[in-house]
C-alpha positions as CSV (number, residue, x, y, z in Angstrom):
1,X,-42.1,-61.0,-36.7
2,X,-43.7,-63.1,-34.1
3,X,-43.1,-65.6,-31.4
4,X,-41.8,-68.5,-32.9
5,X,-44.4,-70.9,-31.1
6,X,-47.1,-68.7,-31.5
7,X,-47.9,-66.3,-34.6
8,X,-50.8,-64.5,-32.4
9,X,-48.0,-63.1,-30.4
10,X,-47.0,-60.0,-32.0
11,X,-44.5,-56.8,-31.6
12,X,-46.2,-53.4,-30.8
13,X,-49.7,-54.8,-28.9
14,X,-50.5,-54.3,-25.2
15,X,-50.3,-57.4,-23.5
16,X,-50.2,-57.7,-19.3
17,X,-47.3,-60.1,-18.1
18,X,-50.1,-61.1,-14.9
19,X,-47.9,-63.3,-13.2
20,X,-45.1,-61.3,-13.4
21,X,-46.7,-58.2,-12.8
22,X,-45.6,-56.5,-16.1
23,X,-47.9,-53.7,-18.1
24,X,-46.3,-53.4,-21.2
25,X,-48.0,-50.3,-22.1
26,X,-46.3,-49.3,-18.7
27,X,-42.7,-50.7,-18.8
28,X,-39.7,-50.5,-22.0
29,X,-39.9,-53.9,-22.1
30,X,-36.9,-53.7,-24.9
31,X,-35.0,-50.5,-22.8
32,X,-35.3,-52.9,-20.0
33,X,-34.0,-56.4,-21.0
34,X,-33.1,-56.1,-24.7
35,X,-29.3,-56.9,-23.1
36,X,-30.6,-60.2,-21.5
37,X,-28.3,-63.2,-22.9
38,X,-29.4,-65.6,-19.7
39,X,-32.2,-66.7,-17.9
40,X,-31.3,-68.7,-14.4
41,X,-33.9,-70.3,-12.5
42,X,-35.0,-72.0,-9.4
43,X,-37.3,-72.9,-7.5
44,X,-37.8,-70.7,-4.4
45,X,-37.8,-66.9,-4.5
46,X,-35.4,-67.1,-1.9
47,X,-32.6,-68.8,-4.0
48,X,-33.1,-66.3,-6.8
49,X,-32.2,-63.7,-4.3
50,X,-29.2,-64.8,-3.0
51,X,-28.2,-66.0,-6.6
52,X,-28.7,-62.3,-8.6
53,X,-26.4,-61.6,-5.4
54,X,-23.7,-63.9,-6.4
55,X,-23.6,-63.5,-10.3
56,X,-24.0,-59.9,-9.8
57,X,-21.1,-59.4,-7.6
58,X,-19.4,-62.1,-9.7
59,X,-20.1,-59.9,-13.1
60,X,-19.5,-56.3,-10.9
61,X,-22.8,-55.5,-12.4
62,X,-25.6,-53.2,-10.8
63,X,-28.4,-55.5,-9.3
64,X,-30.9,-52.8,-7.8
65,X,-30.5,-49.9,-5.1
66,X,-28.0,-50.3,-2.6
67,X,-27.0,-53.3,-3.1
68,X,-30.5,-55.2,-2.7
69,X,-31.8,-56.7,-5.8
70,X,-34.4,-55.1,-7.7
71,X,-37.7,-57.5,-7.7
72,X,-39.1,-56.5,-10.9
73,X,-41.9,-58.5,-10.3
74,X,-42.8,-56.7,-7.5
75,X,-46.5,-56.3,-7.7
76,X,-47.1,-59.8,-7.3
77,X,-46.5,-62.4,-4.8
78,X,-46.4,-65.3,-7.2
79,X,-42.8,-65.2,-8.2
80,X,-39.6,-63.1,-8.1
81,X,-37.7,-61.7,-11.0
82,X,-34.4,-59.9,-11.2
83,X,-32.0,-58.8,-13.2
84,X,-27.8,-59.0,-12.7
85,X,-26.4,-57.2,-15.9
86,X,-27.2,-59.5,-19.1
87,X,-28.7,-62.7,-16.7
88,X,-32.3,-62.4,-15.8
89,X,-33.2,-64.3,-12.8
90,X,-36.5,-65.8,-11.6
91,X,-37.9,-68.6,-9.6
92,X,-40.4,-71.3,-11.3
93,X,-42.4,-72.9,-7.9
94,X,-42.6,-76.5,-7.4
95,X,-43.3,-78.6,-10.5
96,X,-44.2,-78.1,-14.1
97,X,-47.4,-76.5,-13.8
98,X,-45.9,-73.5,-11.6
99,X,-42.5,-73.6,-14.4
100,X,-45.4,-73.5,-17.3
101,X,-46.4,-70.2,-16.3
102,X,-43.3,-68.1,-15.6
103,X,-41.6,-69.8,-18.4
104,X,-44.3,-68.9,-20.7
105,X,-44.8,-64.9,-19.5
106,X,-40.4,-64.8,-19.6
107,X,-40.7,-65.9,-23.1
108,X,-43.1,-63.1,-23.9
109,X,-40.6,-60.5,-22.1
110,X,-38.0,-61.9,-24.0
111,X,-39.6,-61.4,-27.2
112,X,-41.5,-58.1,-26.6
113,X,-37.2,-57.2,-25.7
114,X,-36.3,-58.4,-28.8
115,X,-33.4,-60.9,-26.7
116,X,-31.3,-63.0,-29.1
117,X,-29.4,-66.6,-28.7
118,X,-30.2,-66.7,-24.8
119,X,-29.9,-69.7,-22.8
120,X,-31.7,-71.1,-19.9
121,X,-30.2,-72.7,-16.8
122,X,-32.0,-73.9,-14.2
123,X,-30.1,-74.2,-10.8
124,X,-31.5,-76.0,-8.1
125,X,-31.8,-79.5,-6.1
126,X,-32.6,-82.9,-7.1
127,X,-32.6,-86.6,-4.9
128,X,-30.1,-88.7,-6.6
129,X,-30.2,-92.3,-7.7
130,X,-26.7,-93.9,-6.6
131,X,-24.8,-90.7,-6.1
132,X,-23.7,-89.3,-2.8
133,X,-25.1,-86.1,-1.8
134,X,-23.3,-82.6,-2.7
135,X,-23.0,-84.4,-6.0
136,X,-23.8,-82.0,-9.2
137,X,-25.8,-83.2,-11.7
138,X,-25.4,-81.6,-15.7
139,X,-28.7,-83.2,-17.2
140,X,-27.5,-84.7,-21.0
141,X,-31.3,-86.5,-21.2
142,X,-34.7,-86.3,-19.5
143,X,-37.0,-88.7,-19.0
144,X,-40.9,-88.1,-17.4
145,X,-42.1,-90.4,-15.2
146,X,-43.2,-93.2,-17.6
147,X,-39.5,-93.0,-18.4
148,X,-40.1,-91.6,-21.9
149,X,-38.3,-88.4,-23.0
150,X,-41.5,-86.5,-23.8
151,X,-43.7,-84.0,-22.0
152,X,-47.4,-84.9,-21.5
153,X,-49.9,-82.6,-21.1
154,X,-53.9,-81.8,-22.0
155,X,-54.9,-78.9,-24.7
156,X,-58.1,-78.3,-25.8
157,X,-59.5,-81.9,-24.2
158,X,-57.0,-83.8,-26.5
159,X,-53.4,-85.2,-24.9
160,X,-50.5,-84.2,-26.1
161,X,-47.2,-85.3,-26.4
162,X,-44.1,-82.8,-26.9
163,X,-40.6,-84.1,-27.3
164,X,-38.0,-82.8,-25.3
165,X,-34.2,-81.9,-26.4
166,X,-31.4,-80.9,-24.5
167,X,-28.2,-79.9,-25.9
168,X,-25.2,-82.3,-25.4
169,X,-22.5,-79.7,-26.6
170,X,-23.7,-77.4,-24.2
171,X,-23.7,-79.8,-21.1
172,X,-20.8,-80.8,-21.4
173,X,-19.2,-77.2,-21.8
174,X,-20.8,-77.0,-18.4
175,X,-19.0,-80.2,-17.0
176,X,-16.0,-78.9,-18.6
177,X,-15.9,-75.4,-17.0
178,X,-16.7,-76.7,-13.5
179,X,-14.3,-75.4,-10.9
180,X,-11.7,-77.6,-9.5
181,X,-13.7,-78.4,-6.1
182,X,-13.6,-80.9,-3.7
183,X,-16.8,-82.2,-5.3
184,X,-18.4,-84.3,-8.0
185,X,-19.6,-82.9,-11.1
186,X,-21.3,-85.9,-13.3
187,X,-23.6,-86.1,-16.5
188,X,-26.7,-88.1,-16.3
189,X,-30.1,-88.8,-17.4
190,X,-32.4,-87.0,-15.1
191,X,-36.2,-88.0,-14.5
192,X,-38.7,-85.5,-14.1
193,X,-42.1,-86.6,-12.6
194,X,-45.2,-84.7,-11.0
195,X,-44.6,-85.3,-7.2
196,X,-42.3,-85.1,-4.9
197,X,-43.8,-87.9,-2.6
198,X,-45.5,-90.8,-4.9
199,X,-44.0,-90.1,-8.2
200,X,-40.8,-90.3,-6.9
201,X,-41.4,-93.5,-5.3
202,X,-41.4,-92.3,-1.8
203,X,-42.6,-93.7,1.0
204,X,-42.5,-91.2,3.4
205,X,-46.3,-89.3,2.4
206,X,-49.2,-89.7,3.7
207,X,-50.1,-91.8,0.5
208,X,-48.8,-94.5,-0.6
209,X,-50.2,-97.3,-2.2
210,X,-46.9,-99.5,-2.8
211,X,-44.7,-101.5,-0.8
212,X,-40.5,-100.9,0.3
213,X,-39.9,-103.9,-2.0
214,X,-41.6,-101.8,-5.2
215,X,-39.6,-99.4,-4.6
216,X,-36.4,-100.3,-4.1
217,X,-36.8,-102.1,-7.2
218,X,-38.0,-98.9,-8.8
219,X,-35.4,-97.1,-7.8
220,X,-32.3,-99.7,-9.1
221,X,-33.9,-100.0,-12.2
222,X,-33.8,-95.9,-12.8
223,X,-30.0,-96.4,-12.2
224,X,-29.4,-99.5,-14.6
225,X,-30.9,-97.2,-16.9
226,X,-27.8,-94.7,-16.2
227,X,-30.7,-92.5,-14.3
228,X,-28.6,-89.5,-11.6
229,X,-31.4,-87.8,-10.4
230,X,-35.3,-87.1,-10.1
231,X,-37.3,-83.6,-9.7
232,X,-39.9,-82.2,-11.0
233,X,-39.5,-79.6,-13.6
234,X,-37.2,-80.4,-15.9
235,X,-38.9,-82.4,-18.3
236,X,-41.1,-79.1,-18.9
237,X,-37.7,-77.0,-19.2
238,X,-36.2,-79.0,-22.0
239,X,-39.5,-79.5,-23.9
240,X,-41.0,-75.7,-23.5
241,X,-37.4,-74.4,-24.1
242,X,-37.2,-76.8,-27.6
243,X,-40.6,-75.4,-28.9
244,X,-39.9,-71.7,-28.3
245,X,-36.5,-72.2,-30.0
246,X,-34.4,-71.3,-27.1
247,X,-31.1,-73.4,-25.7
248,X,-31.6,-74.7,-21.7
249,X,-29.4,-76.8,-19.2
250,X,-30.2,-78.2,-16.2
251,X,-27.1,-78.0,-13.3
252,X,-28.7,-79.6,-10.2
253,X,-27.3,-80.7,-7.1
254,X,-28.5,-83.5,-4.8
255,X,-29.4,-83.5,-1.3
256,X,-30.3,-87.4,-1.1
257,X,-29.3,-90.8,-2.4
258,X,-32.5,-92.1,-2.7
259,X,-30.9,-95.6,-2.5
260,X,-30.1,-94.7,1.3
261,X,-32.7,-92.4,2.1
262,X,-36.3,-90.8,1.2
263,X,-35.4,-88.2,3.4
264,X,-32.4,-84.9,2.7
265,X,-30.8,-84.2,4.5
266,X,-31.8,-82.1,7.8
267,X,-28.2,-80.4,8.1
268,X,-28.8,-76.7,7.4
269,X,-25.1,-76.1,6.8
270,X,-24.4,-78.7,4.7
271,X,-27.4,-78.1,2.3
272,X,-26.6,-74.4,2.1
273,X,-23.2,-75.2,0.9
274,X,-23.8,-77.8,-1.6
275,X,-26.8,-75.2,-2.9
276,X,-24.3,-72.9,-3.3
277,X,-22.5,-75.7,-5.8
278,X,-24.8,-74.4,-9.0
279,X,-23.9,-71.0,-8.7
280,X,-20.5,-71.7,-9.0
281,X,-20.9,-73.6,-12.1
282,X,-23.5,-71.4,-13.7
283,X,-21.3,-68.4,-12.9
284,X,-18.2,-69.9,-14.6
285,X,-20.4,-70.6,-17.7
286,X,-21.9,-67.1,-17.7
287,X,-18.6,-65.1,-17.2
288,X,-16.9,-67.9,-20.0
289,X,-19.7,-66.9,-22.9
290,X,-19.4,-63.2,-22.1
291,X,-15.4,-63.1,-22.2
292,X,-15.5,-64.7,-26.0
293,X,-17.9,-62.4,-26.7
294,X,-15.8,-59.8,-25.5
295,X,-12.5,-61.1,-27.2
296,X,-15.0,-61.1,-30.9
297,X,-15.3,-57.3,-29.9
């Protein structure tokens, strides 16, 4: 048996998880996780922690010592990962390059665990095209930032192109399980680009080589094209996730309209709430899979 994206990949070899911290001549790998039917990311370390804090206290499931989560990845400084019952929890960085390398060492953990039919959510923040902020965004198609549904990357001096797939069934089981909050929920096509300042169409950096015109332009075309959000890893999410054979969704909530603003917004309270919008929604998911699992018992 090997990985399904890579036949080198095999059961029973030493391999060091780097960025992770992870000797698996060290760890039980399969003692450990073999139990693992989710993987939730984010983007900052500290949004993983206070998330394995929710869903385990949402689950009543054993998340470390005391209380405090249990930073598996301890060794290293690069990312976080944690584990709430059957949902491991990590954070991916800023952009696809950063995603790339978690996601790649969490599909190895998940293997050398001998996981089956886990998903993949990501739960984080996103600038929305034409949508008010606090608004939650369930991702049914991804576009990069030549507004092509395919990721584009280098290997071995040649480009290549990967296409990208993301499960309408299970989006919209995520619309339909959202909690009945005095907040949007939407589905929309979500574009996924390399920069948070340029590639967005910003011009708030200290580069720009475009005028307001270009991108206002920009930015109504994106929503005539039923566009609901940008960020910067999803187009990585849906395309890695497709190759290794593993289901993902995307539940992201916006902090801007870019139509109004470049800028989210600087209200501390505000944004902690609407962060806390995702969890909700991820949690409902997670707790209805496990209960018709249960009720197949």
């Amino acid at each position: 048996m090997s990985l399904k994206s890579n036949p080198h990949i095999q059961h029973g070899g030493y391999d060091f998880l780097y960025h992770l911290g992870i000797n698996t001549k060290d760890v039980d790998i399969k003692k450990l996780f073999n139990d693992v039917k989710f993987v939730c990311l984010g983007g900052s370390q500290s949004r993983m922690f206070e998330f394995v804090r929710y869903i385990g206290a949402q689950l009543n499931v054993k998340i470390g010592e005391n209380e405090e989560p249990f930073n598996y990845a301890y060794k290293t400084d690069r990312y976080c990962l944690y584990k709430a019952g059957p949902v491991l929890c990590a954070n991916h960085g800023i952009g696809i390059p950063s995603l790339s390398v978690v996601i790649n060492e969490i599909f190895k953990l998940l293997f050398y665990a001998e996981c089956k039919d886990v998903i993949f959510l990501r739960i984080g923040t996103s600038g929305g095209v034409g949508i008010d902020p606090g608004t939650v965004v369930i991702t049914t198609n991804v576009l990069n930032g030549e507004l092509k549904p395919i990721h584009c990357t280098t290997v071995l001096g040649r480009r290549i192109e990967h296409p990208t797939y993301v499960d309408s069934d299970l989006a919209k089981e995520l619309v339909n399980l959202c909690p009945d909050e005095n907040y949007a929920t939407v589905l929309g096509t979500t574009v996924s680009v390399d920069s948070f300042y340029e590639g967005q169409g910003r011009i708030d950096g200290a580069l720009c080589d475009y005028t307001d015109d270009d991108r206002k332009t920009f930015l109504k075309s994106l929503q005539e094209k039923g566009v609901k959000n940008i960020e910067m890893e999803s187009i990585g999410l849906f395309s890695f996730c497709h190759r290794a054979g593993y289901k993902a969704a995307m539940i992201s909530v916006v902090l801007v309209n870019r139509l109004v603003s470049d800028k989210p917004t600087d209200d501390d309270e505000a944004r902690k709430d609407w962060e806390q919008r995702p969890f909700s929604i991820a949690s409902h998911f997670i707790k209805s899979r496990l209960d018709k699992v249960e009720g197949l018992a």
